[in-house]
C-alpha positions in Angstrom: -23.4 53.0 2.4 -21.4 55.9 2.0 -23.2 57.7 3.7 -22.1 60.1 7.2 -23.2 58.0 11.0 -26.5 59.8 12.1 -26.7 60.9 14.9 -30.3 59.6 15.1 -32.5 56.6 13.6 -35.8 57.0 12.5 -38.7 54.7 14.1 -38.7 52.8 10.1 -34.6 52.2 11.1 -35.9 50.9 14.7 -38.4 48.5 13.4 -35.8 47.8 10.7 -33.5 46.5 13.3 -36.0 44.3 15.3 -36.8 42.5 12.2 -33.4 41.6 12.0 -33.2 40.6 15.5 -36.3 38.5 15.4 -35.2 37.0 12.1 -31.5 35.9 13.3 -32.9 34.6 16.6 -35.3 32.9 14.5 -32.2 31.4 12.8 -30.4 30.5 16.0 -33.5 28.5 17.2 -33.2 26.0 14.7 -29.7 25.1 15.3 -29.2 22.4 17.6 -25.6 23.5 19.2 -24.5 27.2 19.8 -21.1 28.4 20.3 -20.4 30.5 22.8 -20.0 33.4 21.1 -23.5 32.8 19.8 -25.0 32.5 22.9 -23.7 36.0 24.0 -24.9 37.1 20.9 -28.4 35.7 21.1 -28.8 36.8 24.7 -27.7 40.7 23.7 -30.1 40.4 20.6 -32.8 39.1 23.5 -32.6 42.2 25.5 -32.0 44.9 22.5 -35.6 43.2 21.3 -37.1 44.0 24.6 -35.8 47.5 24.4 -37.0 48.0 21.2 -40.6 48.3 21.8 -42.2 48.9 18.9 -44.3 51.8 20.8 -41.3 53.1 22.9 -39.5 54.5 19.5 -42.3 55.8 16.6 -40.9 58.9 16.4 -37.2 57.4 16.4 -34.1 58.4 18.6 -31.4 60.3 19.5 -27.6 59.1 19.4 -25.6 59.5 21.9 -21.9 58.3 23.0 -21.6 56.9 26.4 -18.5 57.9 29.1 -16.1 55.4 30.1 -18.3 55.4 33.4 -21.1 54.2 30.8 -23.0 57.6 31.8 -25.1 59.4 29.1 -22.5 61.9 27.3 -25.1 64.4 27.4 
């Protein structure tokens, strides 16, 4: 992994990183007890899954920082 950030991930990366979502909240639904730092976790990955429509990025996506203000730095 030595590679340079990109400033963009391909829609292979995107479905890359739901797999890994689905399979650690997979992981997390066996345990019986969370900690709370879990539960953040597993709410986060929750959402990011939802965003990650596996439609909404084929063609992948752009990078971009956000401003303190958490506006597009666009």
């Amino acid at each position: 992994m030595n590679e340079p950030p990109a400033g963009r991930l391909t829609g292979e990366q995107i479905m890359a990183l739901r797999f890994a979502a689905h399979r650690q909240l997979a992981r997390w639904s066996n345990k019986p007890k969370l900690t709370p730092h879990q539960l953040s976790q597993r709410t986060a990955l929750r959402r990011a899954v939802h965003i990650l429509d596996p439609d909404a990025f084929t063609n992948g996506c752009e990078l971009r920082p956000h401003n303190a203000d958490g506006a597009n730095g666009a």
